[in-house]
SERO-4910 file (N, C-alpha, C, O; in steps of 0.05 Angstrom, whole numbers):
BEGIN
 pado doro    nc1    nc2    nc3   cac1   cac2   cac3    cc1    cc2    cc3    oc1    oc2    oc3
  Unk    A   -121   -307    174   -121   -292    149    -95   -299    134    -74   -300    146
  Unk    A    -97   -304    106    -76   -310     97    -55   -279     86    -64   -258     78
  Unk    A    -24   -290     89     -9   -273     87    -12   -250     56    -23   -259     36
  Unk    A     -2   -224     56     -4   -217     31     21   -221      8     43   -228     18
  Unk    A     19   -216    -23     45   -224    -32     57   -198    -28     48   -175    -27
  Unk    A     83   -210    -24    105   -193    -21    112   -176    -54    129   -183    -70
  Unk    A    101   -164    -54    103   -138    -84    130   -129    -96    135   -127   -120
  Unk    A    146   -123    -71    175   -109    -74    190   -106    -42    181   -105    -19
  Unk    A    212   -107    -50    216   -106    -20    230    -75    -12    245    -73      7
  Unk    A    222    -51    -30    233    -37    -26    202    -10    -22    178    -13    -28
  Unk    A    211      6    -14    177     26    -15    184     47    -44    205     46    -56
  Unk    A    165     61    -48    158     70    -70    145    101    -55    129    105    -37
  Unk    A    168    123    -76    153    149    -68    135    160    -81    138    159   -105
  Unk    A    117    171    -73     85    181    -78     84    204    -76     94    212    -55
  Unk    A     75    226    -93     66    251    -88     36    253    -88     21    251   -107
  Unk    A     28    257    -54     -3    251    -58     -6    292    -53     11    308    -46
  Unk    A    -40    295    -60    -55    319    -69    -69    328    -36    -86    311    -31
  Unk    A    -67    344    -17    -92    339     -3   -118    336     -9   -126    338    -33
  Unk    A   -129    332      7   -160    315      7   -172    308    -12   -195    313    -20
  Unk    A   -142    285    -28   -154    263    -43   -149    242    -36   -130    234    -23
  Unk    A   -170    231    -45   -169    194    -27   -155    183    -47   -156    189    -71
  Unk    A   -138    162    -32   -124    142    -46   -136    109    -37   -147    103    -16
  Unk    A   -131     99    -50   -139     62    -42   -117     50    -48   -112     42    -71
  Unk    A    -97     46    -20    -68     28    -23    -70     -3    -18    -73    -14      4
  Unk    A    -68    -14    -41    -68    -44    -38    -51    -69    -16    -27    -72    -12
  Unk    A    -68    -81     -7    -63    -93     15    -55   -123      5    -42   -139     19
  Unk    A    -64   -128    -17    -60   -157    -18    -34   -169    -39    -29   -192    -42
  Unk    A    -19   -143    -54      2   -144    -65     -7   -154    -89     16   -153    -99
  Unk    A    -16   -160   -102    -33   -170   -121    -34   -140   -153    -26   -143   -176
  Unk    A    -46   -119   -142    -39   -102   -166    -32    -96   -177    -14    -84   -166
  Unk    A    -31    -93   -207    -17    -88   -228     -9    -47   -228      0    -33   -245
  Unk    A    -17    -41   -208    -23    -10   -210     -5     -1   -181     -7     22   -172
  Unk    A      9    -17   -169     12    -18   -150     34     13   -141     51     22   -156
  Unk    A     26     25   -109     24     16    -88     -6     12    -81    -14     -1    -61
  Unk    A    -32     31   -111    -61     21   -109    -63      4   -117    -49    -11   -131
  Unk    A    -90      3   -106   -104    -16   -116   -121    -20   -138   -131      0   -147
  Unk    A   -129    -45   -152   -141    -42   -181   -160    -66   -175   -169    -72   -197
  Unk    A   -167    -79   -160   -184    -95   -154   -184   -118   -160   -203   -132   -166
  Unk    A   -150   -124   -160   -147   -151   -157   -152   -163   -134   -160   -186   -141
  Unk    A   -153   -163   -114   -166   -173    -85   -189   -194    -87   -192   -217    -78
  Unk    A   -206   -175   -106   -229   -187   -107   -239   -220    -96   -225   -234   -111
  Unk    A   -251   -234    -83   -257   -254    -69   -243   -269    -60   -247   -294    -62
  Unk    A   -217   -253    -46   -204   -259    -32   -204   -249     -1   -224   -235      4
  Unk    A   -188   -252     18   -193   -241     45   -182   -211     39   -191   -195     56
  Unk    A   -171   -202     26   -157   -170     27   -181   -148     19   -197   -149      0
  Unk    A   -180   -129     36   -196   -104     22   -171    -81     22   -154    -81     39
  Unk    A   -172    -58     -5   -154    -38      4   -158    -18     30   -176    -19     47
  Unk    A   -140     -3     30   -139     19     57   -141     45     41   -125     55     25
  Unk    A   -165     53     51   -166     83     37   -161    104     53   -167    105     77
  Unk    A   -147    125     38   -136    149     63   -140    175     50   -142    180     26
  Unk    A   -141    183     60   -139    219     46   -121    233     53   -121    234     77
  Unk    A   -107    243     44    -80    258     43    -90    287     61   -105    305     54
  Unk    A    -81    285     76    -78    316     97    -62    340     86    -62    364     92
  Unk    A    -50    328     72    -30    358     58    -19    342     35    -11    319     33
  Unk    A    -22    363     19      4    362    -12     29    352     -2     45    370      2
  Unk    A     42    320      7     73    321     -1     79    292    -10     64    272    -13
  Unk    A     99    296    -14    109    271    -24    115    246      0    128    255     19
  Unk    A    109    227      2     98    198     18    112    176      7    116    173    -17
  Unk    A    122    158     26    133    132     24    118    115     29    109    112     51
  Unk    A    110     96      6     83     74     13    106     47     17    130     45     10
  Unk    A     90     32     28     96      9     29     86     -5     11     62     -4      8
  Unk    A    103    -22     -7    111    -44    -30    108    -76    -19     96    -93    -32
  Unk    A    123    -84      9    123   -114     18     90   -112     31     85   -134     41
  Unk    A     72    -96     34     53   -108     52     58   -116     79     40   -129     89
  Unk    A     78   -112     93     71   -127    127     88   -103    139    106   -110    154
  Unk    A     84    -68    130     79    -48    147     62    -55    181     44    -71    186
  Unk    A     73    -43    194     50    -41    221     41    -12    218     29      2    235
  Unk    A     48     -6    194     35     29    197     25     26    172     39     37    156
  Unk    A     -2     11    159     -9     10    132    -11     43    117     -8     65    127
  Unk    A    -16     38    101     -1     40     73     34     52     74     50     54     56
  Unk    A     36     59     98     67     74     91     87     52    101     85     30    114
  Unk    A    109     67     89    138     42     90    146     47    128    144     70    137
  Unk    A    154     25    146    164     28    164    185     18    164    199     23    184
  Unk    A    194      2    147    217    -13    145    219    -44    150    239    -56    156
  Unk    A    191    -53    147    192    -78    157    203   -103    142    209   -125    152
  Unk    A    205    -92    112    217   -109     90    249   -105     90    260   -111     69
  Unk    A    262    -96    109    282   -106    112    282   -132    135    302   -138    147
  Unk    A    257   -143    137    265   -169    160    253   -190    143    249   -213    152
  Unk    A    245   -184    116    231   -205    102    255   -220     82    248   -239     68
***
């Protein structure tokens, strides 16, 4: 599978709603970004959709090569 673009190398804070779904972009590609807007399209990437378990504020991941998708683990400090 080919790699995704690297977006930002820093994460971006989020205030998500509970039990609303979000679609966090995987392929770095969005203009809407840390979602997705369906630039992917006929490429290998699909987004990751989640639903927020509670009202708070969330650190997404911006570089794409999280091991914990959509949130920041810190992995764009090795990129």
């Amino acid at each position: 599978m080919a790699d995704p673009k690297i977006y930002d190398k820093v994460p971006v804070k989020v205030s998500v709603e509970a039990g609303k779904t979000y679609s966090w972009c995987t392929c770095g590609e969005s203009s809407k970004q840390p979602f997705c807007d369906g630039s992917h399209r006929g490429g290998p990437f699909v987004p990751l959709k989640f639903e927020a378990s509670e009202s708070k504020d969330v650190w997404l991941c911006n570089c794409k090569h999280t091991k914990n998708p959509g949130y920041c683990d810190g992995s764009h400090k090795a990129l």
